[in-house]
C-alpha positions in Angstrom: -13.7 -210.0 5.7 -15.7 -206.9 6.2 -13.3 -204.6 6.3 -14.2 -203.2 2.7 -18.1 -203.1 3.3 -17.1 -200.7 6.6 -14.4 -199.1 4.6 -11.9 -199.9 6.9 -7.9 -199.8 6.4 -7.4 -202.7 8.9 -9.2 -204.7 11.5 -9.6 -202.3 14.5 -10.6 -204.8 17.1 -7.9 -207.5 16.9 -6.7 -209.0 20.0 -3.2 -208.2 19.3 -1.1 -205.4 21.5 -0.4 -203.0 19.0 0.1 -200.0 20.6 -1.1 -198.0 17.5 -4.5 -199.2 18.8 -3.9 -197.9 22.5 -6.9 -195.8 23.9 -5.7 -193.6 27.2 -8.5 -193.9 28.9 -7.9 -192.2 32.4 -6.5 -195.3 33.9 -4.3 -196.2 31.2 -2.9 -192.4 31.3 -2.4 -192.7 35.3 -0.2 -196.3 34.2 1.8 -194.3 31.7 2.3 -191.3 33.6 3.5 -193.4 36.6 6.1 -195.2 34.5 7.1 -192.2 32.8 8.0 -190.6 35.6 9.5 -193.9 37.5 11.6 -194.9 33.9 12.8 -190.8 34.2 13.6 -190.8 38.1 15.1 -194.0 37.7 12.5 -195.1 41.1 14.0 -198.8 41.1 11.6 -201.2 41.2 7.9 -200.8 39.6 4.6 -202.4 39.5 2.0 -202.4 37.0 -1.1 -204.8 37.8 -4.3 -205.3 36.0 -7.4 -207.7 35.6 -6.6 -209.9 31.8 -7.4 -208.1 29.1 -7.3 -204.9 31.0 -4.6 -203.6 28.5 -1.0 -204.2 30.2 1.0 -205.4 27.3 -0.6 -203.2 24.8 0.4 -200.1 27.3 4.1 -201.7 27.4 4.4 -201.9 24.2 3.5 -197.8 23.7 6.2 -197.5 26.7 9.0 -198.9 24.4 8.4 -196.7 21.5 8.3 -193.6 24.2 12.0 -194.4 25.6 14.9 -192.9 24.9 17.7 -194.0 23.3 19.8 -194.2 26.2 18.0 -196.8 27.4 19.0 -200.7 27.0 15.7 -202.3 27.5 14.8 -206.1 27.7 11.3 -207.2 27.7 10.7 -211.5 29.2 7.0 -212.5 29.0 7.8 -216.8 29.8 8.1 -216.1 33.3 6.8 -219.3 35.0 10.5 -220.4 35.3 13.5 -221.2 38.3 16.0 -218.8 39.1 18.5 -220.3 36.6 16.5 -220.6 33.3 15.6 -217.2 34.4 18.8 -215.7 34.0 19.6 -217.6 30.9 16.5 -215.5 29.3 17.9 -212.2 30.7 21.2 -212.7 28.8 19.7 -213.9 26.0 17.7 -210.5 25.7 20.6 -208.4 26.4 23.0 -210.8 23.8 24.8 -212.0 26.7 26.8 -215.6 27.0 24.3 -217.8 28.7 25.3 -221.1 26.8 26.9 -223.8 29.5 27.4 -221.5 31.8 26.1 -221.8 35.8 23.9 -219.4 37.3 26.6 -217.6 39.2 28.6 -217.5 35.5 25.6 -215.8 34.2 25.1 -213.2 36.5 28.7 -212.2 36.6 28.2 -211.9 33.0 25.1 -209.4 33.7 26.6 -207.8 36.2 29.4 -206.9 34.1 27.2 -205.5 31.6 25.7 -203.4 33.7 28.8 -201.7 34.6 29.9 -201.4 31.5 26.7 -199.6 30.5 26.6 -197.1 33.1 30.4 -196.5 32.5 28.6 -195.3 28.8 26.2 -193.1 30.4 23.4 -195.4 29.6 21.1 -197.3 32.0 19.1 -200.9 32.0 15.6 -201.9 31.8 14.2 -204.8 32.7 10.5 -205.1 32.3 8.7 -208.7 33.2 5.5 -209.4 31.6 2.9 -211.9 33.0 4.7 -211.5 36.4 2.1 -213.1 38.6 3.7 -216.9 37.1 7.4 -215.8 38.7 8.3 -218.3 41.3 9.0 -217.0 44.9 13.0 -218.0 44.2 13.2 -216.2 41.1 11.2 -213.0 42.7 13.8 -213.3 45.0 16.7 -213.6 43.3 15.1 -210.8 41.2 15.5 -208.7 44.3 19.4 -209.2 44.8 19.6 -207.4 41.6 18.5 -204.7 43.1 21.4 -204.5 45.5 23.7 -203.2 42.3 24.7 -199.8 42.8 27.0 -197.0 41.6 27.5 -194.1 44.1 24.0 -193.9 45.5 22.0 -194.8 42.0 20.4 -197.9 40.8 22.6 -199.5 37.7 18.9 -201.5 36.8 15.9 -200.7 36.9 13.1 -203.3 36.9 9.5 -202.9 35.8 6.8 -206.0 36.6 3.3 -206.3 34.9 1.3 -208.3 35.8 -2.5 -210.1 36.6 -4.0 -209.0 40.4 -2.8 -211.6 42.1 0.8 -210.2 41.6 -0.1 -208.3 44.2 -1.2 -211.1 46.7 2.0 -213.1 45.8 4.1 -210.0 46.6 2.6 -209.7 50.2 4.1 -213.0 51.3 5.7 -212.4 54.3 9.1 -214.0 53.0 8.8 -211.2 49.8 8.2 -208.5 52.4 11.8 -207.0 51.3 10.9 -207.2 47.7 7.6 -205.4 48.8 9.4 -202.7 50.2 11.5 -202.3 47.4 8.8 -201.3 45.2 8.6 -197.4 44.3 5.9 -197.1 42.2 2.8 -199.5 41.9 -0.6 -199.0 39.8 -3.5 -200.8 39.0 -5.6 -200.6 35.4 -9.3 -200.3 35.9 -11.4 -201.0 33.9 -13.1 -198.7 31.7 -16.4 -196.8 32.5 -19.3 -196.5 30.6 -18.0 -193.7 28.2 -14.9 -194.8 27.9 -16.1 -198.2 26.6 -17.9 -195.5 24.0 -14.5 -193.8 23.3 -12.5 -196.7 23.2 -14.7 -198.1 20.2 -14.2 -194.9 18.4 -10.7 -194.4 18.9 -9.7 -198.0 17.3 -12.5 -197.6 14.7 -10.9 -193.8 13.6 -7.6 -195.6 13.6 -8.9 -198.5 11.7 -9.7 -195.4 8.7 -13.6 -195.9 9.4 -15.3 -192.5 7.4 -18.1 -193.0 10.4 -15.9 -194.0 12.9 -18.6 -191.7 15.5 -21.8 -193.1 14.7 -20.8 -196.8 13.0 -22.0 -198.1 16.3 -25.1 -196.8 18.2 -25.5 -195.0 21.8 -27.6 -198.3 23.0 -25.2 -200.4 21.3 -21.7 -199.4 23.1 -24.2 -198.9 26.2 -25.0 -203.2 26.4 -21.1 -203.8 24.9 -20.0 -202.0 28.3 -22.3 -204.2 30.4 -21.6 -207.3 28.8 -17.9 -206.6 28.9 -17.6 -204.9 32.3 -15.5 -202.2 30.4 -12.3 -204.8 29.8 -11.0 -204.2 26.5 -10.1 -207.5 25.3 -14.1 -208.6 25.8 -14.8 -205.1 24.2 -12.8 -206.7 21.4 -14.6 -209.7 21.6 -18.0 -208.1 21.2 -16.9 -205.7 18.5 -15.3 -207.7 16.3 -18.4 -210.6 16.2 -21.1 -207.4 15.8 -18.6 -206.2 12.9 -19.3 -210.1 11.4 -22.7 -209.9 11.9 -23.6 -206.6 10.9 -21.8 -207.4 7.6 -23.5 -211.1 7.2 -26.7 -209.1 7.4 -25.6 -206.5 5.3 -26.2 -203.6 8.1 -24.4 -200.3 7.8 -25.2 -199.5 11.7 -24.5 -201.6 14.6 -26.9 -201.3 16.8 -28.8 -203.0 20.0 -30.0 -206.1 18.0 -26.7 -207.1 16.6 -25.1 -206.6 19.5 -28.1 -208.8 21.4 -27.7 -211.2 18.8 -23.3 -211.5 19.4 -24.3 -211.7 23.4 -26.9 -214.6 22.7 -24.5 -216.4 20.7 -21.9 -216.5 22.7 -24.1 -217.2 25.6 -25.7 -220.3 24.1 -21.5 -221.7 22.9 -20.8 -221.8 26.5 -17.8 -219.4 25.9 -19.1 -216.0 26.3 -20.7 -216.9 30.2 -17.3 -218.3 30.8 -15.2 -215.4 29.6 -17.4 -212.9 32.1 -17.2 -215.1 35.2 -13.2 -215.2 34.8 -13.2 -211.1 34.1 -15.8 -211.3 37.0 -13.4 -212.9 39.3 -10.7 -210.7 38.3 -12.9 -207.2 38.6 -13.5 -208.6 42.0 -9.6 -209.1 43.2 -9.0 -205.4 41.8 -11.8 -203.8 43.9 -10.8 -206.4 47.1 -7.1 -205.8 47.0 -5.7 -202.5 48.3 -3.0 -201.0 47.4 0.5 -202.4 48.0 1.4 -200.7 51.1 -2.2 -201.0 52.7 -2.6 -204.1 55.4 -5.7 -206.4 54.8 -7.9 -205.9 57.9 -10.8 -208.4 58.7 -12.1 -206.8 61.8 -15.2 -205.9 60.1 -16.3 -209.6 58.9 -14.5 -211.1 62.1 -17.1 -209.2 63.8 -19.8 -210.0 62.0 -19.0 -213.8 62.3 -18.9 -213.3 65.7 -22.1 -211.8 65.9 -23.8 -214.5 63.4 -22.4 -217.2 65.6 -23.9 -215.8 68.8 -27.0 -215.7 67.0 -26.9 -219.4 66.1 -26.1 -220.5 69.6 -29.5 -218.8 70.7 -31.8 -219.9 67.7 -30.3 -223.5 68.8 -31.2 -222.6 72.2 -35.0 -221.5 71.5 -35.4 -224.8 69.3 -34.6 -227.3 72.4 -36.9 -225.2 74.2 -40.5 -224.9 71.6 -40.8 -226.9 68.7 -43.1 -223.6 68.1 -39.8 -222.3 66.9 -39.5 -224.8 64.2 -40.5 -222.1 61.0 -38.1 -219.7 63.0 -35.0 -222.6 62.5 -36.4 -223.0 58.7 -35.8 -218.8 58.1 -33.2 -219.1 60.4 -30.9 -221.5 58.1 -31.7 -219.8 54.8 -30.5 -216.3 56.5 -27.8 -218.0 58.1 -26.5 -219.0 54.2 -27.6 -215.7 52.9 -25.8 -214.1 55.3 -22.7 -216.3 54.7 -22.8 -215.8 51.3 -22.8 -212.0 51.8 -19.5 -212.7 53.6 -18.1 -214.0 51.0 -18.8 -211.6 48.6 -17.4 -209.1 50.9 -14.1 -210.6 50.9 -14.2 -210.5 47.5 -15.6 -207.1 46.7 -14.3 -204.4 49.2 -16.1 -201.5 48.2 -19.2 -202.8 48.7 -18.6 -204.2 52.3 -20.5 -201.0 53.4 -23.8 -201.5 51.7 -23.3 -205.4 52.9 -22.7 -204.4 56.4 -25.8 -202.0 56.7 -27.5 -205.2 55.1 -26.4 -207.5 57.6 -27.1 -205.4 60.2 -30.6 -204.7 59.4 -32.0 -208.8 59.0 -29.7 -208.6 62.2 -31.7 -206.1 64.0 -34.9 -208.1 62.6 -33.9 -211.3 63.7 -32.5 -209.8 67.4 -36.3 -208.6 67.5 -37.6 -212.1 66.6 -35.6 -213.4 69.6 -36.8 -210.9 72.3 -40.3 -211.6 71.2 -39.7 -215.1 71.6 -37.9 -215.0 74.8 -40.8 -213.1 76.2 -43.2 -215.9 75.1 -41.4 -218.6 76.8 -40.5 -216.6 79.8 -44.9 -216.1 79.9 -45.0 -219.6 78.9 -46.9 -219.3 75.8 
């Protein structure tokens, strides 16, 4: 629709993979790097997580046009399925009988195949998109794969993209052998601010735009960034809406007010709002969870639960005692939530339990002094 009014070749902001489109941004090139090198070193098992949208299966695809030929690759996205259906969609990838046979048929049939592929000097890779819906059974008969092996080297190797909680699901106690399995794990971040600049001129220069550089303005990408928190499918979003609009209104630029106007829009449908809390959430996992090897410590919140219900017991205390205390209970319960609610943030965003902490631990010191002031005044019977 506006693609000849911007004088572009195609739509540069669809929400289709296509890894013509990819931008390396420095995350994306730490993704491809690490599978480069785990695809080449034949590492075994991989991980590749990211927050939706962040840009996994567009990356994937890139990877399968940067393999060699060597290589028989299979790629299953319909994960959300039992061991057995599982296997039927790994033969069918790799052209293997599956039809009426059992699951022990099948992988006798992939086992074979295997062998007979390494016999050829050639190796097999398995990559599993959307990997977070794999049921704990089929994760773990994923894992017996594994166990195939040819004097000392893998015959498969296995690659598994997927959303954050991938990661949570793989730190199940009863996956902890899969866990330790895996060789090579990265997360996507999301993109900074200039990236999110970058990013909108690589797909425009690919999309043929002549003014590929200045077609959006510096304030423009700058609120596109905020309102997308730097995931590229709500860069997309944006982009693609401001391209509608600017076209609508006959503008040759897009800058702050189109993009203002795309935001409010979306806002006011209920859809846009809805879209940010969900990337919100997931930007939130990605900063909580550490890395795959990395135990989850609560030591930090324990303590400051601790320390919040010691605090309670005495407020309770002082109340019995003075109904002069009665404004202290009223600021009492709206710090107690506050400071709750700061807890729960923290389990949810990691990096900032530090700023929370030295939060919590000043309205602590403030409230401590609150209770020694009031101690003293009952103790001198005021």
């Amino acid at each position: 629709m506006y693609e000849e009014f911007y004088l572009l070749s195609k739509k540069p902001f669809d929400l289709l993979p296509d890894a013509n489109f990819l931008y390396m941004s420095s995350g994306h090139d730490s993704a491809y790097t690490h599978l480069k090198y785990a695809v080449r070193e034949n590492k075994g098992f991989v991980v590749i997580t990211g927050e939706i949208g962040s840009g996994k299966t567009t990356l994937i695809n890139y990877l399968l046009r940067q393999l060699p030929e060597d290589l028989q690759v299979a790629v299953i996205s319909h994960t959300d399925v039992e061991p057995e259906l599982f296997f039927k969609l790994i033969n069918r990838k790799f052209n293997l009988p599956y039809q009426g046979l059992d699951k022990g048929e099948m992988l006798i049939a992939f086992q074979d195949f295997i062998l007979a592929t390494r016999r050829e000097n050639r190796r097999v890779v398995l990559i599993i998109d959307e990997a977070q819906n794999l049921p704990d059974n089929t994760i773990e008969e994923i894992r017996m794969l594994s166990n195939l092996e040819a004097e000392q080297e893998l015959l498969i190797q296995i690659i598994l993209v997927g959303q954050p909680e991938l990661r949570q699901k793989l730190r199940q106690p009863k996956l902890r052998q899969f866990l330790q399995r895996v060789t090579v794990h990265y997360h996507l971040q999301h993109l900074n601010e200039e990236e999110v600049r970058e990013y909108i001129r690589h797909r425009l220069h690919v999309a043929g735009c002549p003014n590929y550089a200045t077609l959006f303005t510096e304030e423009a990408t700058s609120r596109i960034w905020e309102a997308s928190r730097g995931v590229p499918r709500m860069i997309n979003y944006i982009c693609d809406l401001a391209l509608v609009h600017g076209y609508a209104d006959g503008k040759t630029v897009i800058d702050l007010q189109i993009i203002e106007a795309v935001i409010n829009s979306r806002n006011q449908s209920g859809l846009f709002g809805e879209l940010r809390e969900e990337i919100g959430s997931e930007i939130g996992d990605l900063q909580t969870d550490p890395p795959l090897s990395a135990p989850i410590s609560g030591e930090i919140l324990n303590s400051l639960e601790q320390r919040l219900a010691a605090i309670e017991h005495q407020l309770q205390e002082l109340g019995r005692k003075s109904d002069k205390q009665a404004e202290i209970f009223k600021n009492r319960d709206l710090l107690t939530i506050e400071l709750f609610n700061l807890l729960k943030q923290s389990l949810k965003d990691r990096q900032k339990i530090a700023l929370h902490f030295q939060k919590l631990y000043t309205r602590y010191q403030k409230l401590y002094e609150t209770l020694q002031t009031h101690r003293t005044d009952n103790r001198q019977g005021k």
